[in-house]
C-alpha positions as CSV (number, residue, x, y, z in Angstrom):
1,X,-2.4,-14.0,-8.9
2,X,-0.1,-12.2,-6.3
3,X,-0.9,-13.6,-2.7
4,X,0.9,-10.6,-0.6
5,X,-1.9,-10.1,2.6
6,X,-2.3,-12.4,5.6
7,X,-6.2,-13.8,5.7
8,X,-6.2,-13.5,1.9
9,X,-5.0,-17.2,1.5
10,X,-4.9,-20.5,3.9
11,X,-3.7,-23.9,3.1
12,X,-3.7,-26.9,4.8
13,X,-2.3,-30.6,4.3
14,X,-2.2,-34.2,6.1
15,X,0.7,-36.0,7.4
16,X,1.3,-38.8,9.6
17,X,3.1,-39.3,12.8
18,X,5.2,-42.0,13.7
19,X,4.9,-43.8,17.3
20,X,6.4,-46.1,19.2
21,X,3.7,-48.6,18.4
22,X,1.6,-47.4,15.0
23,X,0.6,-44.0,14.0
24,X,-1.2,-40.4,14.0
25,X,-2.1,-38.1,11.8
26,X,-1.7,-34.6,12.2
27,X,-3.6,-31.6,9.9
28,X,-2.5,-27.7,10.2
29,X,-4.5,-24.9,8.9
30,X,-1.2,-22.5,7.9
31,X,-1.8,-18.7,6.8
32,X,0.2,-18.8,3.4
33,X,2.0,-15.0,3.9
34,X,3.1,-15.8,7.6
35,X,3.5,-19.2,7.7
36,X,1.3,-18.8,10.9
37,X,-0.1,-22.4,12.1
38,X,-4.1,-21.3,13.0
39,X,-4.7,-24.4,14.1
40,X,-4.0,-28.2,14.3
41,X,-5.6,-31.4,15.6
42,X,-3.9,-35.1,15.9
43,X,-6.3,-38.0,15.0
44,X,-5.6,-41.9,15.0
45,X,-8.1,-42.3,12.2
46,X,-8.1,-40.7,8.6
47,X,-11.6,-39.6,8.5
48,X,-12.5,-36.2,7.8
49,X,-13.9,-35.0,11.0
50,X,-10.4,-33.9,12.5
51,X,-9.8,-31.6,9.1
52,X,-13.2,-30.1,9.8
53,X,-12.6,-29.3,13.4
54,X,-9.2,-27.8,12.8
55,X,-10.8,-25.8,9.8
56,X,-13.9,-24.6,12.0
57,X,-11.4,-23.6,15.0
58,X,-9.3,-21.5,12.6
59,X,-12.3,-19.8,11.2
60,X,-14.1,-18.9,14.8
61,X,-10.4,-17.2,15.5
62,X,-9.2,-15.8,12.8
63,X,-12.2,-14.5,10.6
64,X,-12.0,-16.3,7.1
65,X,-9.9,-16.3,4.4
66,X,-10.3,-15.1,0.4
67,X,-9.0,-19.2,-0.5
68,X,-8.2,-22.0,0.6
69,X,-5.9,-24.2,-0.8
70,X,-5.4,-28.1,-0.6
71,X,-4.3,-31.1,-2.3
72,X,-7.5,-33.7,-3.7
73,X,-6.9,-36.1,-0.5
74,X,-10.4,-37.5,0.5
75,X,-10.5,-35.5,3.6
76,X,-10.3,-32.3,1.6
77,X,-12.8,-33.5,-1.0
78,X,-15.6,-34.4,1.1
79,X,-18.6,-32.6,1.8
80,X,-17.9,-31.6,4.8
81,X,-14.5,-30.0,4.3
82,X,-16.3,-28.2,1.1
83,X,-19.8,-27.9,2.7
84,X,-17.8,-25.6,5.5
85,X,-15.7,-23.5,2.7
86,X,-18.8,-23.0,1.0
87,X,-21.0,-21.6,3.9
88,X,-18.3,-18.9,4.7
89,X,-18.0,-17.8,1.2
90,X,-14.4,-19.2,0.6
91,X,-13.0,-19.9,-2.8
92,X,-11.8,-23.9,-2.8
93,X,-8.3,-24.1,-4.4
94,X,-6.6,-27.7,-4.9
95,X,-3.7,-28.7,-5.9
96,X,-3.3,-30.3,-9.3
97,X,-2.5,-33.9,-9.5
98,X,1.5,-35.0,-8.2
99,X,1.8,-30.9,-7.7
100,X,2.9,-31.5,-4.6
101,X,5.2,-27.9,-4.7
102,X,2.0,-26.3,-4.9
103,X,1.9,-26.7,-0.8
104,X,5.2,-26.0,-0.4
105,X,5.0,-24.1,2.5
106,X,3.6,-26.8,4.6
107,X,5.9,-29.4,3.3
108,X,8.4,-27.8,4.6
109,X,6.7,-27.5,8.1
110,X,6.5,-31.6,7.6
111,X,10.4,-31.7,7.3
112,X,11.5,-29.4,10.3
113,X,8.5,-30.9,12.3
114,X,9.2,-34.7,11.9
115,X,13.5,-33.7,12.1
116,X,13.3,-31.7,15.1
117,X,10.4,-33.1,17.1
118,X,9.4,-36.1,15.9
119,X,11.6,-38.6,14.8
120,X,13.5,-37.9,18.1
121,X,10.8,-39.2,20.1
122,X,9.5,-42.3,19.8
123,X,5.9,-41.4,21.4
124,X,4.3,-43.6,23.8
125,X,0.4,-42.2,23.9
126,X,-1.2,-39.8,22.2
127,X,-1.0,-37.5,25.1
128,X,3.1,-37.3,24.6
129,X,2.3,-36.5,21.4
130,X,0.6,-33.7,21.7
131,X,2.2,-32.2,24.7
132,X,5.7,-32.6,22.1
133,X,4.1,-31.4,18.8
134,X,2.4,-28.5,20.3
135,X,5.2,-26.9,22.1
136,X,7.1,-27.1,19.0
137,X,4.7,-25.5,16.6
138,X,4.2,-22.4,19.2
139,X,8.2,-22.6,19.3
140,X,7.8,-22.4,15.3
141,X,5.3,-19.0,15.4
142,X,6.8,-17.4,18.4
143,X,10.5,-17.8,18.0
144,X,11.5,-19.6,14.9
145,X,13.3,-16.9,13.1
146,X,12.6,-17.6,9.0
147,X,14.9,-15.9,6.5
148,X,12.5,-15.5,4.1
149,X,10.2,-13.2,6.6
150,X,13.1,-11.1,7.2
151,X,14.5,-13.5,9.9
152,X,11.1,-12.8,11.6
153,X,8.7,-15.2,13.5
154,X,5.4,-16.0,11.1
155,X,3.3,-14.9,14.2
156,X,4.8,-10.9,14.2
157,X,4.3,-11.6,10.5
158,X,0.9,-12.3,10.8
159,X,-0.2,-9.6,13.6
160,X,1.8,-7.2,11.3
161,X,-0.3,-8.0,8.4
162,X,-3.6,-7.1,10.4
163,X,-3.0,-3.8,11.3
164,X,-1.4,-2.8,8.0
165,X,-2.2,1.4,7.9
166,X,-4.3,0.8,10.8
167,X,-7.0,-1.7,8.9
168,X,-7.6,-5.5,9.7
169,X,-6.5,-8.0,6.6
170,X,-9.9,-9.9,7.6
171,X,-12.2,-9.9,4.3
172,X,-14.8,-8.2,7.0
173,X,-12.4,-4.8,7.8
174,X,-11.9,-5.6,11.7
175,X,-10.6,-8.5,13.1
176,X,-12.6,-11.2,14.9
177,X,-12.8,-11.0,18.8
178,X,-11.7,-14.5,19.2
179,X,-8.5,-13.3,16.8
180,X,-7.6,-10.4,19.4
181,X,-7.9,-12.5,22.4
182,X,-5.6,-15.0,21.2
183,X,-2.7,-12.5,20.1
184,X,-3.2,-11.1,23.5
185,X,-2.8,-14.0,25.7
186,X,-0.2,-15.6,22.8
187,X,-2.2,-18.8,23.2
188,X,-2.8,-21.6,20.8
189,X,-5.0,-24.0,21.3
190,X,-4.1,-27.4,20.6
191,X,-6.8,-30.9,20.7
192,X,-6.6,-34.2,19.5
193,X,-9.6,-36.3,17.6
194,X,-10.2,-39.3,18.8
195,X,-13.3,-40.6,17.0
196,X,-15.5,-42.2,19.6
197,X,-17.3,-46.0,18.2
198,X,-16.4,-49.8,17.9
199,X,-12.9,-49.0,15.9
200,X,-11.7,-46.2,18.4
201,X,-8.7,-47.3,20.0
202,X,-9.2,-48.5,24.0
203,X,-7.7,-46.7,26.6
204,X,-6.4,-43.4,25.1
205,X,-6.5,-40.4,27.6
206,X,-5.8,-37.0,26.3
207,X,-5.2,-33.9,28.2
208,X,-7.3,-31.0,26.4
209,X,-5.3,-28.0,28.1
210,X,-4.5,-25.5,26.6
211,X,-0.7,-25.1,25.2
212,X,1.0,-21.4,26.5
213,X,3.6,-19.8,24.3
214,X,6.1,-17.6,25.3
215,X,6.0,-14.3,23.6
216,X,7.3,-14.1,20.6
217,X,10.3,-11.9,19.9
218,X,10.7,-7.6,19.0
219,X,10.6,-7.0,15.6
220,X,14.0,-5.9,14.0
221,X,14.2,-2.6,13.8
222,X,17.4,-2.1,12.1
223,X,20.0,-3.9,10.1
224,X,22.4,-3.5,13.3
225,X,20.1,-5.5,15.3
226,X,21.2,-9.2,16.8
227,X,20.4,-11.5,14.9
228,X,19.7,-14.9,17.0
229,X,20.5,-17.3,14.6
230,X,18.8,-20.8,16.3
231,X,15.7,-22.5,14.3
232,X,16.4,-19.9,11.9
233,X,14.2,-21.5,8.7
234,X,14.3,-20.2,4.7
């Protein structure tokens, strides 16, 4: 199957994120033309709620997509990652077992994430880490330059794809208004789960604000064009 339309396939995976003292656990819902990160959430469990959320945010922004694609991790499996596929019509795609090229795209988000953000700082509070990751993935859709898009940022990739001949890539024919608004005002939203109970973690204050981006850059319109070669990605 040729995958050559934003909306037409999403993917998503699970990593985890190192700390000064223990860990996170970050999941991104990425558009698999673009490379567009839809959405993200941190968590300091590995419960599925967090993966629901992110999925749910993407969904009420971006319309939904033909498939979804993910590895068999539990959080993926459960009902209520599948329940929510399910109810929007979405084919469920996983990878098969140790096919872990079959995400490549977001594996590769892992590596420039955790080399250029993460392992640089040794995060104090979950706060810090989500001030740090989420200016770095709007730096990666507004300004991180891939070769492989043409040495063009996956969000003018993405708002490219929409308005192909004048007609949305949403499965619906028109994009969502929450997907207009958010091109507009170049504003990701960002959160972090922490599950409230006995087991959650004392004393962890998180900021929800939302993350600005700056623009991102003109799309090359010739091959004289300057190039600007920082962050550029394959």
């Amino acid at each position: 199957m040729a995958i050559e339309r934003v909306n037409q396939v999403w993917c998503s995976d699970v990593t985890y994120i190192p700390m000064a003292k223990g860990f996170l656990y970050l999941v991104v819902i990425m558009d698999w033309v673009s490379r567009t990160v839809l959405a993200w959430r941190l968590s300091n469990t590995l419960g599925a709620d967090f993966c629901v959320e992110a999925l749910e945010e993407a969904l009420a922004r971006y319309g939904r997509p033909e498939i979804f694609n993910t590895d068999q991790g539990s959080q993926f499996t459960s009902d209520d990652f599948t329940g929510t596929l399910k109810r929007h019509a979405i084919t469920i795609s996983m990878d098969g077992k140790g096919r872990c090229m079959d995400n490549i795209f977001v594996e590769r988000l892992w590596r420039s994430l955790k080399y250029e953000e993460v392992y640089l700082n040794a995060y104090a509070s979950v706060a810090a880490a989500k001030a740090g990751i989420g200016a770095w993935l709007g730096f990666y859709n507004h300004e991180r330059q891939h070769q492989s898009l043409g040495y063009r940022t996956p969000q003018q990739i993405y708002q490219e794809g929409l308005w192909i001949c004048g007609r949305s890539a949403l499965p619906t024919g028109s994009a969502s208004p929450a997907s207009r608004a958010s091109s507009e005002s170049r504003e990701m939203l960002a959160f972090a789960h922490i599950p409230t109970g006995t087991t959650t973690t004392k004393g962890l204050d998180i900021d929800d604000s939302k993350n600005r981006t700056v623009a991102p850059a003109s799309v090359l319109t010739g091959l004289g064009a300057d190039l600007k070669t920082r962050g550029a990605t394959p």
